[in-house]
Jmol script that loads the backbone (N, CA, C; Angstrom):
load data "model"
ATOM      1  N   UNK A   1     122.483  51.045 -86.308  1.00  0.00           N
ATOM      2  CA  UNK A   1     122.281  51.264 -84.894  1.00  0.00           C
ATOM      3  C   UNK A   1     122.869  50.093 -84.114  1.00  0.00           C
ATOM      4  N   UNK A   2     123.360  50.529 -83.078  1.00  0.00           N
ATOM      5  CA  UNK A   2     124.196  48.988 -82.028  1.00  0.00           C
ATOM      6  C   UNK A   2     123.159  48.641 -81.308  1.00  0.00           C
ATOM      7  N   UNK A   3     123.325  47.432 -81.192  1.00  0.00           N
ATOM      8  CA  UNK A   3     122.448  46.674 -80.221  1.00  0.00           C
ATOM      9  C   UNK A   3     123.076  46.134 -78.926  1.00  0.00           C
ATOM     10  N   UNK A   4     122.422  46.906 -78.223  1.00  0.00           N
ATOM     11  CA  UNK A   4     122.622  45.863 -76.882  1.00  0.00           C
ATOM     12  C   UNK A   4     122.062  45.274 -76.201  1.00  0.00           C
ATOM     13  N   UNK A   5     122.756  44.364 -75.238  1.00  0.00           N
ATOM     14  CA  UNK A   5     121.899  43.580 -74.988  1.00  0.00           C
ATOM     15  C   UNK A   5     122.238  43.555 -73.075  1.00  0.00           C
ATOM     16  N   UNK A   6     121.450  43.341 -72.343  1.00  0.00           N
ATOM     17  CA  UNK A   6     121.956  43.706 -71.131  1.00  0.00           C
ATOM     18  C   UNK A   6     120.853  42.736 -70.099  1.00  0.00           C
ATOM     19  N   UNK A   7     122.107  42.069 -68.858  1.00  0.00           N
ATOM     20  CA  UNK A   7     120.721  40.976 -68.221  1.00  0.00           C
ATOM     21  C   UNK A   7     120.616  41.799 -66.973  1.00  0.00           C
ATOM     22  N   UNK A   8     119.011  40.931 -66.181  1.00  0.00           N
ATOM     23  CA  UNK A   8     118.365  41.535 -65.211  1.00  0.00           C
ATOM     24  C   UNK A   8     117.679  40.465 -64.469  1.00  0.00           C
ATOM     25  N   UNK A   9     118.200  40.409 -63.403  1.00  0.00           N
ATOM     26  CA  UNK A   9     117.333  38.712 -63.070  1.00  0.00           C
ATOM     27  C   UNK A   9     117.035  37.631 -63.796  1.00  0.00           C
ATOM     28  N   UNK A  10     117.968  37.260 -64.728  1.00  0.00           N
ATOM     29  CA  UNK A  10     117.636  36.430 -65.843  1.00  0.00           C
ATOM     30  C   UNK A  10     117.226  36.405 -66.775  1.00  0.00           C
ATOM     31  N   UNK A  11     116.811  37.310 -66.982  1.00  0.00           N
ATOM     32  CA  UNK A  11     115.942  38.012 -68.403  1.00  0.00           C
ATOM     33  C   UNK A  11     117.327  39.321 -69.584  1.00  0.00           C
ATOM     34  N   UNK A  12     117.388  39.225 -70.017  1.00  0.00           N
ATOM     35  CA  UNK A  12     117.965  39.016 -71.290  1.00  0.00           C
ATOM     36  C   UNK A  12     117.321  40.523 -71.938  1.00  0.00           C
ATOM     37  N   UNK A  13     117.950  42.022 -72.093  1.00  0.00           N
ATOM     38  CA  UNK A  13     116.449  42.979 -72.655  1.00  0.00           C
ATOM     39  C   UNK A  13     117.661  43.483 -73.382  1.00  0.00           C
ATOM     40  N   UNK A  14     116.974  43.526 -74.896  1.00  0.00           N
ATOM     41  CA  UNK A  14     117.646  43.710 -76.019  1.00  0.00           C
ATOM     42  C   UNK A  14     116.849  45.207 -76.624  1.00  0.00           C
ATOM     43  N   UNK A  15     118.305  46.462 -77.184  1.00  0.00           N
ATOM     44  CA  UNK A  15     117.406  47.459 -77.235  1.00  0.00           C
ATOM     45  C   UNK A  15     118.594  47.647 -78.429  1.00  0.00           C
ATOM     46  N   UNK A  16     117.705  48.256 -79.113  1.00  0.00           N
ATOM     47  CA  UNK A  16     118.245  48.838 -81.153  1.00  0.00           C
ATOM     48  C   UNK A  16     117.635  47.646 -82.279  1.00  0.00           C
ATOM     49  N   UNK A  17     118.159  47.119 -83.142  1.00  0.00           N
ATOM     50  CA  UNK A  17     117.345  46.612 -84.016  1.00  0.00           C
ATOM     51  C   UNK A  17     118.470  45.421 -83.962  1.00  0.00           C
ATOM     52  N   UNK A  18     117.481  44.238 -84.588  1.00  0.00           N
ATOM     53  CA  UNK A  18     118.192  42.944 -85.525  1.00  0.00           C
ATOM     54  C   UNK A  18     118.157  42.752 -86.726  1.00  0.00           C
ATOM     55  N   UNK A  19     119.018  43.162 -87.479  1.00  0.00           N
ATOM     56  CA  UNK A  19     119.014  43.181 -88.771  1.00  0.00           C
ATOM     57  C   UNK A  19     119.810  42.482 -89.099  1.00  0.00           C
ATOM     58  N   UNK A  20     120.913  42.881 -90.835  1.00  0.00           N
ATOM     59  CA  UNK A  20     121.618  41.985 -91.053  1.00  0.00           C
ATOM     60  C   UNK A  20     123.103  41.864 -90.765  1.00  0.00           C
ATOM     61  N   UNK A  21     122.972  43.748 -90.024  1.00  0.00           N
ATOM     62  CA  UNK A  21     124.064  44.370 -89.478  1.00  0.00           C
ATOM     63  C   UNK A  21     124.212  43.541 -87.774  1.00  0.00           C
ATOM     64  N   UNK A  22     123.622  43.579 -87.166  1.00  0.00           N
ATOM     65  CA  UNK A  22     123.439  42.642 -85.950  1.00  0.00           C
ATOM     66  C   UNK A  22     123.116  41.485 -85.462  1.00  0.00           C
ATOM     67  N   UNK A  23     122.594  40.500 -86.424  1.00  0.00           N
ATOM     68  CA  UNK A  23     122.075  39.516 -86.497  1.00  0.00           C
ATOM     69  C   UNK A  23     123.547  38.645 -86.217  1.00  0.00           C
ATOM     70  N   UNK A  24     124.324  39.017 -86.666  1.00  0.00           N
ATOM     71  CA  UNK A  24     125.394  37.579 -86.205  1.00  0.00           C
ATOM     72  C   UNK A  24     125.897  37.776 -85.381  1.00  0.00           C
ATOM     73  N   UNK A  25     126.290  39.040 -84.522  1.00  0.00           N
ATOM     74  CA  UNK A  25     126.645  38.771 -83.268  1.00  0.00           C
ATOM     75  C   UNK A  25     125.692  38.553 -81.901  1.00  0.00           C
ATOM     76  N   UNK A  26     124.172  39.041 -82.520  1.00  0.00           N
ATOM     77  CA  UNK A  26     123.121  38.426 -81.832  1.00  0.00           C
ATOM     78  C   UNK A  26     123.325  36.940 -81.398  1.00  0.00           C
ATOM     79  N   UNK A  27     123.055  36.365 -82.463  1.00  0.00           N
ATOM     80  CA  UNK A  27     123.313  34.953 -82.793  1.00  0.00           C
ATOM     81  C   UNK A  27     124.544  34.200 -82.019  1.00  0.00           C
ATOM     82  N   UNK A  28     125.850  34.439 -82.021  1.00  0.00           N
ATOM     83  CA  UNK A  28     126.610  34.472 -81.345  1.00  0.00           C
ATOM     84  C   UNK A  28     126.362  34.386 -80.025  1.00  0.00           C
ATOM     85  N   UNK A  29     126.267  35.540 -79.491  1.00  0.00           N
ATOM     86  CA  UNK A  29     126.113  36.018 -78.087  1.00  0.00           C
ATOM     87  C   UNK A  29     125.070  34.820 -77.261  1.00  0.00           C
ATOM     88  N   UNK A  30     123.835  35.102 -77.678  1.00  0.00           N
ATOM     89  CA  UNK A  30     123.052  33.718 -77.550  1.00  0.00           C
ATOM     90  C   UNK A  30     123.273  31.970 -77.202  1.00  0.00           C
ATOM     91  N   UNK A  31     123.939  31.813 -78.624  1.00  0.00           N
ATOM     92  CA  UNK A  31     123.991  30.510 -78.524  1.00  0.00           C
ATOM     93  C   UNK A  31     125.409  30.264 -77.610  1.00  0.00           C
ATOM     94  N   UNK A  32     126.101  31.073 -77.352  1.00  0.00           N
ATOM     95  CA  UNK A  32     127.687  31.059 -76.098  1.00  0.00           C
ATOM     96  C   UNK A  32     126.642  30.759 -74.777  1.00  0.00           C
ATOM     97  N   UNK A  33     125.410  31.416 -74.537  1.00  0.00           N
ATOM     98  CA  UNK A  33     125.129  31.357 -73.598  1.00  0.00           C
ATOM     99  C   UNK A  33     124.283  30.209 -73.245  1.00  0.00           C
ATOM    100  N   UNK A  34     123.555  29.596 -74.282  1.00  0.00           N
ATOM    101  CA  UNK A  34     122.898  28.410 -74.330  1.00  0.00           C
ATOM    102  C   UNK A  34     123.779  26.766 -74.260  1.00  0.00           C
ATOM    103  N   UNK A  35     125.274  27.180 -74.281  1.00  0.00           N
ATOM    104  CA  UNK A  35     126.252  26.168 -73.710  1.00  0.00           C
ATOM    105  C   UNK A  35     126.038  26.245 -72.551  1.00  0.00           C
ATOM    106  N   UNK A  36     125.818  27.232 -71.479  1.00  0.00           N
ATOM    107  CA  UNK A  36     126.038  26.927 -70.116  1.00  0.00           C
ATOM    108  C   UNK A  36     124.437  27.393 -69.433  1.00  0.00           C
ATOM    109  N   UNK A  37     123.604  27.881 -69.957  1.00  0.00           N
ATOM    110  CA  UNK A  37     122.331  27.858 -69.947  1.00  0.00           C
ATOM    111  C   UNK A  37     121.266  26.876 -70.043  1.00  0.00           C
ATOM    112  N   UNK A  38     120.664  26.664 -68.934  1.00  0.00           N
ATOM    113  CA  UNK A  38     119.339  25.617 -69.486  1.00  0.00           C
ATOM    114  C   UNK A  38     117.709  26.500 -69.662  1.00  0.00           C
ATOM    115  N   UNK A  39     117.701  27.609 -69.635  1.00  0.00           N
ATOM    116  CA  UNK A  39     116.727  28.660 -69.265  1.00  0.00           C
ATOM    117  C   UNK A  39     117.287  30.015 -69.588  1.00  0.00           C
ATOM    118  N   UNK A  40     116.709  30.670 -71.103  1.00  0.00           N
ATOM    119  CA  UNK A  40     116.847  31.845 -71.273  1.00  0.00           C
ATOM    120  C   UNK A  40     115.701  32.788 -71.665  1.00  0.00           C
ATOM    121  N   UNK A  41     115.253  33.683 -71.211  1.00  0.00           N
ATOM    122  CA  UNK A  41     114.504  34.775 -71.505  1.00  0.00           C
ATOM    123  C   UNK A  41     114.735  36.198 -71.975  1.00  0.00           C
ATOM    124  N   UNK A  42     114.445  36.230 -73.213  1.00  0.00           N
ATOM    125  CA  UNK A  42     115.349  37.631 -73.950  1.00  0.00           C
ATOM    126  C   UNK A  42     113.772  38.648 -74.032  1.00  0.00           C
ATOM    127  N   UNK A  43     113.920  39.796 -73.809  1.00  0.00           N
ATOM    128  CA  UNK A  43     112.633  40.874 -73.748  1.00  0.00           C
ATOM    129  C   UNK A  43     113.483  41.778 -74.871  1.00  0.00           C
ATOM    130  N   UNK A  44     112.035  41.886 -75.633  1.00  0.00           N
ATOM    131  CA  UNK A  44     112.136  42.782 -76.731  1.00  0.00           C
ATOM    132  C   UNK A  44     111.526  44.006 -77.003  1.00  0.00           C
ATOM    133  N   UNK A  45     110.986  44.355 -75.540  1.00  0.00           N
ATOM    134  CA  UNK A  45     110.444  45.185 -75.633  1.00  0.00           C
ATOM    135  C   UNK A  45     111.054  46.686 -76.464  1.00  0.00           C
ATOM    136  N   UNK A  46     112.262  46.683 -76.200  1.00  0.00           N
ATOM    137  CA  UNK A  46     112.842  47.688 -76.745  1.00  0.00           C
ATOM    138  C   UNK A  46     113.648  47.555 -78.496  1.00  0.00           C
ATOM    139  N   UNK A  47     113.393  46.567 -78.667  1.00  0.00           N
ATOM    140  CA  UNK A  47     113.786  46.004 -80.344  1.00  0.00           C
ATOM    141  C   UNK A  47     113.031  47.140 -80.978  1.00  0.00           C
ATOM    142  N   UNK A  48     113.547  48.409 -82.094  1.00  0.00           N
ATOM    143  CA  UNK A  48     112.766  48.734 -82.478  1.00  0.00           C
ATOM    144  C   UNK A  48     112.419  48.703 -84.349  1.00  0.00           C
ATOM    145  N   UNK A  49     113.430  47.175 -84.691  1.00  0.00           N
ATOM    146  CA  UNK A  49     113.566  47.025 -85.910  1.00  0.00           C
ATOM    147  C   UNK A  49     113.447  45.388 -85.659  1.00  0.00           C
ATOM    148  N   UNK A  50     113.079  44.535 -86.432  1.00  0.00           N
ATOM    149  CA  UNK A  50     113.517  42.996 -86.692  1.00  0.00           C
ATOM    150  C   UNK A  50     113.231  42.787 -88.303  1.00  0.00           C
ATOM    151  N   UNK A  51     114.597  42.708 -88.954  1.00  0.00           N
ATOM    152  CA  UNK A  51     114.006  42.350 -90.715  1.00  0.00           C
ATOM    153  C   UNK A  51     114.418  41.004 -90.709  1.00  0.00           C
ATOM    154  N   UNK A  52     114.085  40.293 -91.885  1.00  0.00           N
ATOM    155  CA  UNK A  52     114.233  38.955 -92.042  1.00  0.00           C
ATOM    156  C   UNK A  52     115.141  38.566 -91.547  1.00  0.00           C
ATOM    157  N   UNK A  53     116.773  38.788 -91.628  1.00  0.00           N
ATOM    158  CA  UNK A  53     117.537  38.543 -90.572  1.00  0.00           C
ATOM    159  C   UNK A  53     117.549  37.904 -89.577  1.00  0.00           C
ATOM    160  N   UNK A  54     117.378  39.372 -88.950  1.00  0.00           N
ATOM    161  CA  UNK A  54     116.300  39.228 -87.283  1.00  0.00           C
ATOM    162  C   UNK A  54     115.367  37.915 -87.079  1.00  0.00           C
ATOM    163  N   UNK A  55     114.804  37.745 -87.743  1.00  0.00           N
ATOM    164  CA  UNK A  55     113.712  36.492 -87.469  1.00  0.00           C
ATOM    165  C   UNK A  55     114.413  35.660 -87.498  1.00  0.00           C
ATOM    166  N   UNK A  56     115.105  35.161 -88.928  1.00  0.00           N
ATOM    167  CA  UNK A  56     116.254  33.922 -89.107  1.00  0.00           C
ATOM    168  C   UNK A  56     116.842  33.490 -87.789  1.00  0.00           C
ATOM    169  N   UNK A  57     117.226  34.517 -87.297  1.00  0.00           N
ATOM    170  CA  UNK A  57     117.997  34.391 -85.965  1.00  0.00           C
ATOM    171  C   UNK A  57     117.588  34.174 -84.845  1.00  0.00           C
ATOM    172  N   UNK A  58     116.087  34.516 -84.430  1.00  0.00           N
ATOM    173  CA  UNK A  58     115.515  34.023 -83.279  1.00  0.00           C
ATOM    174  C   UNK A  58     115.086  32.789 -83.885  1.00  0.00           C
ATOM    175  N   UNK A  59     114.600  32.299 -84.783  1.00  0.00           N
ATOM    176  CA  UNK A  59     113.845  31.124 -85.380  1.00  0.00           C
ATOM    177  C   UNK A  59     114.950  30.368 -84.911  1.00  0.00           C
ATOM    178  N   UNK A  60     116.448  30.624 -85.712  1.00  0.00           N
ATOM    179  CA  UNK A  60     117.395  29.487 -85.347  1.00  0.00           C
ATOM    180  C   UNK A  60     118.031  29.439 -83.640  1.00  0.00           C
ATOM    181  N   UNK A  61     117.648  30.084 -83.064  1.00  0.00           N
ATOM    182  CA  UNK A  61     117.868  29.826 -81.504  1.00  0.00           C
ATOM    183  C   UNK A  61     116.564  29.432 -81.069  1.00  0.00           C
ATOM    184  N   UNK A  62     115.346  29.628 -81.375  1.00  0.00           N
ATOM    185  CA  UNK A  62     114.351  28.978 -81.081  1.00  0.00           C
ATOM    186  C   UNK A  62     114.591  27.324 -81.488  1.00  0.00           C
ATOM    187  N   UNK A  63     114.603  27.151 -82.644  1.00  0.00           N
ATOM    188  CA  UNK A  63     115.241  25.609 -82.884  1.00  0.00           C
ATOM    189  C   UNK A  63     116.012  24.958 -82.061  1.00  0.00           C
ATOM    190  N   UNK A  64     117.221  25.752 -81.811  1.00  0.00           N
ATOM    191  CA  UNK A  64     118.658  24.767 -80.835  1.00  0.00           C
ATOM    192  C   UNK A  64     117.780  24.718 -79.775  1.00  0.00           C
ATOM    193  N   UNK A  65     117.224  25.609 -79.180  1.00  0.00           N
ATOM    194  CA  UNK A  65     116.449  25.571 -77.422  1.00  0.00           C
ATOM    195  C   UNK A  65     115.675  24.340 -78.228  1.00  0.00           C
ATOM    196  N   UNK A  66     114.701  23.902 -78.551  1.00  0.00           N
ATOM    197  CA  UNK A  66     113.961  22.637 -78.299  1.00  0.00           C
ATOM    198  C   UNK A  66     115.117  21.324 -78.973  1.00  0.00           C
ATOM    199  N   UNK A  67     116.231  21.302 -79.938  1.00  0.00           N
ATOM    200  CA  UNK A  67     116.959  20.750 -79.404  1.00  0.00           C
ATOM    201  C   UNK A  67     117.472  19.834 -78.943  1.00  0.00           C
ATOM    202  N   UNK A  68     117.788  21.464 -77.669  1.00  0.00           N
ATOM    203  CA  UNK A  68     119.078  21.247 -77.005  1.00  0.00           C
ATOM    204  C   UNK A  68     117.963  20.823 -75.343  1.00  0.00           C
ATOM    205  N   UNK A  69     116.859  21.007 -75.640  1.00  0.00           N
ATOM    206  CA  UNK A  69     116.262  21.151 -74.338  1.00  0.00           C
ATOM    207  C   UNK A  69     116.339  22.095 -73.399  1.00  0.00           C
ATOM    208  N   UNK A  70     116.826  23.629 -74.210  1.00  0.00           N
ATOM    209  CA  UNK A  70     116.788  24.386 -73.207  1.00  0.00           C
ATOM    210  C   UNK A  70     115.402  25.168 -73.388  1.00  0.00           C
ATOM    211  N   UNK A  71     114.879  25.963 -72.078  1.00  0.00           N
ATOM    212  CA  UNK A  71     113.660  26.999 -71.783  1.00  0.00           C
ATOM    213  C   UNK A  71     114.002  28.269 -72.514  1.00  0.00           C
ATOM    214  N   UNK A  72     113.587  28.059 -73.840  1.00  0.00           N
ATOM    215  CA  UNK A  72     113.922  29.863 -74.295  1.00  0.00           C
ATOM    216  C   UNK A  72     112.386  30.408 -74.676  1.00  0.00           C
ATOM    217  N   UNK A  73     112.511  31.791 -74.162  1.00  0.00           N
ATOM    218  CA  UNK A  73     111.131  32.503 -74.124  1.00  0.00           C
ATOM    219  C   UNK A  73     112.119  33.712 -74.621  1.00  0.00           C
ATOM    220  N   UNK A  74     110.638  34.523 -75.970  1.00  0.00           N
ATOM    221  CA  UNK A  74     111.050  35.571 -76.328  1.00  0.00           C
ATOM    222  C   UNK A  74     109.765  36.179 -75.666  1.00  0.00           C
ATOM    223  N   UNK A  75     110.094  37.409 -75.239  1.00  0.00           N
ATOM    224  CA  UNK A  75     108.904  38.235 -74.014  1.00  0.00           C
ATOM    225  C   UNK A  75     108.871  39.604 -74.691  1.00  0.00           C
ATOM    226  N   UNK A  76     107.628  40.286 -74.822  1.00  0.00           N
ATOM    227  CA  UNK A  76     107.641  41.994 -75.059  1.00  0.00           C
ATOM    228  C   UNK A  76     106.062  42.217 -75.829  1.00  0.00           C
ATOM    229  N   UNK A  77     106.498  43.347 -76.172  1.00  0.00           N
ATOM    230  CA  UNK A  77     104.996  43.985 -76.906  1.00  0.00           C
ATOM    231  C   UNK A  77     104.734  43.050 -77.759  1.00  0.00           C
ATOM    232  N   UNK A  78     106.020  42.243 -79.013  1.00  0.00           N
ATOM    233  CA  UNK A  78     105.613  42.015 -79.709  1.00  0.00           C
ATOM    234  C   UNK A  78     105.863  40.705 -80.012  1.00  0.00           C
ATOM    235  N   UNK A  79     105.833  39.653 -79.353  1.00  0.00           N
ATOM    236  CA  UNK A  79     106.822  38.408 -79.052  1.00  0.00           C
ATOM    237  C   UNK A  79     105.474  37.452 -79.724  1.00  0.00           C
ATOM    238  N   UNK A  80     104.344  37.760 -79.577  1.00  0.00           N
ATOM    239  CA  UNK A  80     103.221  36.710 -80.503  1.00  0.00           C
ATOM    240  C   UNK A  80     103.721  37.138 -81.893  1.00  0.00           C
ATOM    241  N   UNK A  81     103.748  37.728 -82.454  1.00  0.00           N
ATOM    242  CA  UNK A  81     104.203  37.941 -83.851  1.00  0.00           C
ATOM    243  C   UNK A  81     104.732  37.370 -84.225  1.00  0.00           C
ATOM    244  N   UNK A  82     106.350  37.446 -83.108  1.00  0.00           N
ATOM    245  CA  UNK A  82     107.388  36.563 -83.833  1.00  0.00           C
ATOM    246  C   UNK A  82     106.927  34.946 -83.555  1.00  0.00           C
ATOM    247  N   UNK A  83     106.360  34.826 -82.702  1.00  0.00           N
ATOM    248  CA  UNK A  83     105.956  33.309 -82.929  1.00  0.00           C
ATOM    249  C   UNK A  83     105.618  33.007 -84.108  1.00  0.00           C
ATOM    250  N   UNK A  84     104.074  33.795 -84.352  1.00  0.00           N
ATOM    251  CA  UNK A  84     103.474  33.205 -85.212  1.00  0.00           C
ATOM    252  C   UNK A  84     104.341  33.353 -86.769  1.00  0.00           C
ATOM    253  N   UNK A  85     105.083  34.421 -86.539  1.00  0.00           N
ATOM    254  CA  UNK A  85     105.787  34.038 -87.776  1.00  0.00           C
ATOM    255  C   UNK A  85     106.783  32.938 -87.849  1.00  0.00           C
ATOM    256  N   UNK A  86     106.912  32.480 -86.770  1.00  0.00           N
ATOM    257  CA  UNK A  86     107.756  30.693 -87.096  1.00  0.00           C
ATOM    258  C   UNK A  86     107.247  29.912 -87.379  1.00  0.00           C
ATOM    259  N   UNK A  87     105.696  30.096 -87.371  1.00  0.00           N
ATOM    260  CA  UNK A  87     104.620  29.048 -87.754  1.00  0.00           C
ATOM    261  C   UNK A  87     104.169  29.136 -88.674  1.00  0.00           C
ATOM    262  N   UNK A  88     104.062  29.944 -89.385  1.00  0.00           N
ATOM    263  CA  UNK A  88     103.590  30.689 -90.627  1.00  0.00           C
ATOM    264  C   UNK A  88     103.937  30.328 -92.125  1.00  0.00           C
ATOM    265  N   UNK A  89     103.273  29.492 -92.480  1.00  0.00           N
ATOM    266  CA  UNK A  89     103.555  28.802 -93.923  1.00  0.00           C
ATOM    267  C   UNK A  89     102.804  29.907 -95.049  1.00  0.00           C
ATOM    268  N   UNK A  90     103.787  29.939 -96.235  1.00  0.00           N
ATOM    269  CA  UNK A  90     103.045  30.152 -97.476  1.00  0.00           C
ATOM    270  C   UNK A  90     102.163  29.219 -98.087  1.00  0.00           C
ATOM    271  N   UNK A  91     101.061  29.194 -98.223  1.00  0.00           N
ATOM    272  CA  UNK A  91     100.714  28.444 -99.336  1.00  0.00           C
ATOM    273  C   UNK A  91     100.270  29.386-100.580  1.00  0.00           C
ATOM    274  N   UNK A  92     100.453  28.326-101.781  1.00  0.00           N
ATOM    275  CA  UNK A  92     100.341  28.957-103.017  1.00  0.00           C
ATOM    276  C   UNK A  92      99.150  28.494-103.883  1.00  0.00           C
TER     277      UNK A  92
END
end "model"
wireframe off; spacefill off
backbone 0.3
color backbone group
């Protein structure tokens, strides 16, 4: 499925899935914009897939934003999830 991605007052709303098929031009697209960006907000409300990939890829733009010092917010139904899965250790 293609993903697009399309802005709206600054906000960033991403609709189809991030997988491993989309994940690098996700990635891409993003970090082009975090060169001339100090403040990005991507809504996921319409994401209706994220596999490991997917996470890899917000995790590693979550990383450059603190950084780089830029404001990145992921926003939608399901945007605590993906937090907590950046926080989220195995233990064994």
């Amino acid at each position: 499925m293609a993903l697009k991605i399309a802005e709206q007052n600054g906000t960033f709303f991403v609709n189809g899935v991030i997988d491993s098929s989309t994940a690098s031009s996700f990635l891409n697209h993003f970090q082009y914009l975090m060169k001339n960006e100090k403040m990005l907000t991507v809504n996921i409300d319409e994401v209706s897939k994220i596999d490991t990939c997917g996470m890899l890829v917000l995790y590693k733009l979550h990383m450059n934003s603190l950084i780089h010092s830029i404001n990145f917010k992921i926003t939608g139904k399901k945007s605590d999830e993906i937090y907590q899965g950046f926080y989220c250790t195995k233990v064994a």
